[in-house]
N, C-alpha and C positions, 0 to 999 in steps of 0.2 A: 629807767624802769622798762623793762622787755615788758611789750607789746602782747605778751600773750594772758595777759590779766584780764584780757575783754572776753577770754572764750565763755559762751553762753549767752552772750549778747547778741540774739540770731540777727537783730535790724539794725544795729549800729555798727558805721564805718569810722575806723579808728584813724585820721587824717594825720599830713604830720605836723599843721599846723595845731592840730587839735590837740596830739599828742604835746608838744614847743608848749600850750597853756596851761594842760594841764599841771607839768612839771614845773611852770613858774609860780603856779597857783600852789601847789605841794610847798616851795621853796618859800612864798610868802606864810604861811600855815606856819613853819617851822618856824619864821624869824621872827615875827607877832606873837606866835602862842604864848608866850612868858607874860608880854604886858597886856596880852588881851584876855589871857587864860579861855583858849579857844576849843582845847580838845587836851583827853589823857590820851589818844591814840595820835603819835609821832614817827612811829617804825614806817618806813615807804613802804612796804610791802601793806602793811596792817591800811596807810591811807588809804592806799587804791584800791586793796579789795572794801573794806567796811566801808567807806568813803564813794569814793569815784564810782566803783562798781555798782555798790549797793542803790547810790541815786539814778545810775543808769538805768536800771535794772525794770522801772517804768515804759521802757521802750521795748520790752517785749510783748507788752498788751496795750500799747497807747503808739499811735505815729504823730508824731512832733513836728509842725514847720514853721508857721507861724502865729499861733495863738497866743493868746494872753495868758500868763502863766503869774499865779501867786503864790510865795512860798511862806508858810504861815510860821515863827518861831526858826528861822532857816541858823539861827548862832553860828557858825562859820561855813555858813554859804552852801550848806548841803540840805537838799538836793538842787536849791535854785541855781546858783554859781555856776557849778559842774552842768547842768542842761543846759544854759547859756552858753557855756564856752565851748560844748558839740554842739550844740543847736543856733546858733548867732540869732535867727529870726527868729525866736520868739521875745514877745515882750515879756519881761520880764519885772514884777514887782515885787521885793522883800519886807513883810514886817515885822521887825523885829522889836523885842522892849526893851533888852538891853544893849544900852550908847556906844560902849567899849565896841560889843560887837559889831554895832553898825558904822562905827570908824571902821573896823580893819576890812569889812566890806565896803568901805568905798575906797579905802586903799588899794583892793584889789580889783575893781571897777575900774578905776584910774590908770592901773598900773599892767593890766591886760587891754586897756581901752575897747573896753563892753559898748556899745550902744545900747540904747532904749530899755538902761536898766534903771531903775526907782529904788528906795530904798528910805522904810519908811520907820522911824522907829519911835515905833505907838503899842499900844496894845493891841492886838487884833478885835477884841471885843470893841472897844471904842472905833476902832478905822472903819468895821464893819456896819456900823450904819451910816457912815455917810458914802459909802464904797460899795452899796449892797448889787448884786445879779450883776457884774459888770465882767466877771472872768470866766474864759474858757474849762481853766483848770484852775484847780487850788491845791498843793499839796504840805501835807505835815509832816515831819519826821521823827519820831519819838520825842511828841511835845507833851502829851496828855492819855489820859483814857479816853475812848472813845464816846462815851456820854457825855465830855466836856468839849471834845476836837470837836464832833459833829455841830454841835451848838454854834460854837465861832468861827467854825468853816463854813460852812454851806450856806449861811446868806451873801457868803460873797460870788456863790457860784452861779451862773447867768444860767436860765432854763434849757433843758438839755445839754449843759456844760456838766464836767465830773468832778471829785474831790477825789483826792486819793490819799489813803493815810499810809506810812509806811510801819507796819507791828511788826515788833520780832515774836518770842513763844508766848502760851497763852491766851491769845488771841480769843478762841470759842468762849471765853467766862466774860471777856469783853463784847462779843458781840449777842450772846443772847440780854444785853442790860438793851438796847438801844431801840429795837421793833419801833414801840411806841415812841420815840422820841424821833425818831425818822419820818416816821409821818405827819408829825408836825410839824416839823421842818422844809418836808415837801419834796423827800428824796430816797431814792430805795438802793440798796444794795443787790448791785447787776452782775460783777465778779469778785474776786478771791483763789487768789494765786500764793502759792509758796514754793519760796525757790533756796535753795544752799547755795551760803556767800562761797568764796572759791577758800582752800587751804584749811578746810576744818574751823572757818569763821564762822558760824551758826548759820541761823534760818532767819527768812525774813518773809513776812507777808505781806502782800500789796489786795487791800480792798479798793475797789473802786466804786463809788455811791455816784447813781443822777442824778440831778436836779431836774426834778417831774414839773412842782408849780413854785409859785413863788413864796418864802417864807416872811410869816406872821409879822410887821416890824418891831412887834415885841423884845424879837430875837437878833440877837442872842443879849442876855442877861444881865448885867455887872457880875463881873467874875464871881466874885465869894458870892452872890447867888446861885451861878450854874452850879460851882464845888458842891455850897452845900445841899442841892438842891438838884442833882440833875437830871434831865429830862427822861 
């Protein structure tokens, strides 16, 4: 894959050990997808922009070294995977609900030999209260609406640490539902970035929310409360 997929990536350096993983990690993608039914996007070009790029894409508003990083619903490794394998120090925690996927991610754990990757496959609601304020970062990627992400993210996120969810369009009908649910939570909405994937692949927006104080242990909910009921 030429190298020049990363332009617009102002702070990340494209190594070639980084590049060597990425590409093995693409080649696993390809050979699993069938039994793990892991992604409809297969085309190299289509993974590394929607994919690689798109997870990196956090690194132009956030600097990465070593923090504790959870990837909430990560189904084939994105964005957690792909930051780990630029980022090696951070810790890295994935939970996932479904098995299937979290086999082909410890295949590919194994098979890149990741360090101090976890990988947990629970429901995020349930992990979340016995896991609560324990992480730097939290991120989502087209898991939920945000009146539902919010809720099961953000008690894992340690005070003054961020959640970051990654939206494509539509976004503003999602975010005027959440005000009041934010603050119960105990975290506010600090930015709101939108950026064009590379090749005419759409838009993607990256909110990033605080954690100001500590949320309610109430929270988050049993799922089919949050759905039917959200904050």
């Amino acid at each position: 894959m030429n190298s020049k997929w990363i332009v617009g990536l102002k702070d990340f350096q494209l190594t070639k050990e980084i590049e060597a993983n990425l590409q093995r990690y693409y080649q696993l993608i390809i050979e699993y997808n069938q039994k793990f039914n892991l992604t409809t996007i297969t085309e190299e070009d289509e993974v590394y922009n929607k994919h690689f790029y798109d997870a990196l894409l956090m690194t132009n508003v956030i600097k990465l070294n070593d923090q504790s990083l959870c990837d909430v619903g990560s189904g084939l490794g994105v964005p957690g995977i792909v930051l780990k394998i630029c980022f090696p120090n951070l810790k890295l925690s994935i939970v996932e609900a479904n098995q299937k996927k979290c086999q082909f991610l410890k295949v590919v754990t194994d098979n890149l030999k990741l360090q101090d990757v976890h990988i947990i496959n629970q429901r995020v609601e349930v992990f979340a209260h016995e896991y609560r304020e324990i992480f730097d970062l939290v991120v989502a990627r087209a898991v939920a609406p945000l009146n539902i992400l919010n809720e099961i993210c953000l008690p894992l996120v340690r005070i003054s640490g961020k959640f970051i969810a990654y939206k494509a369009l539509n976004v503003n009908s999602e975010l005027n539902n959440i005000n009041s649910g934010l603050s119960l939570l105990g975290a506010t909405l600090i930015n709101q970035n939108s950026y064009q994937l590379p090749n005419n692949y759409g838009t993607r927006n990256l909110l990033i929310f605080q954690k100001q104080k500590l949320t309610p242990l109430k929270y988050p909910r049993p799922y089919q409360q949050i759905k039917n009921k959200p904050l």
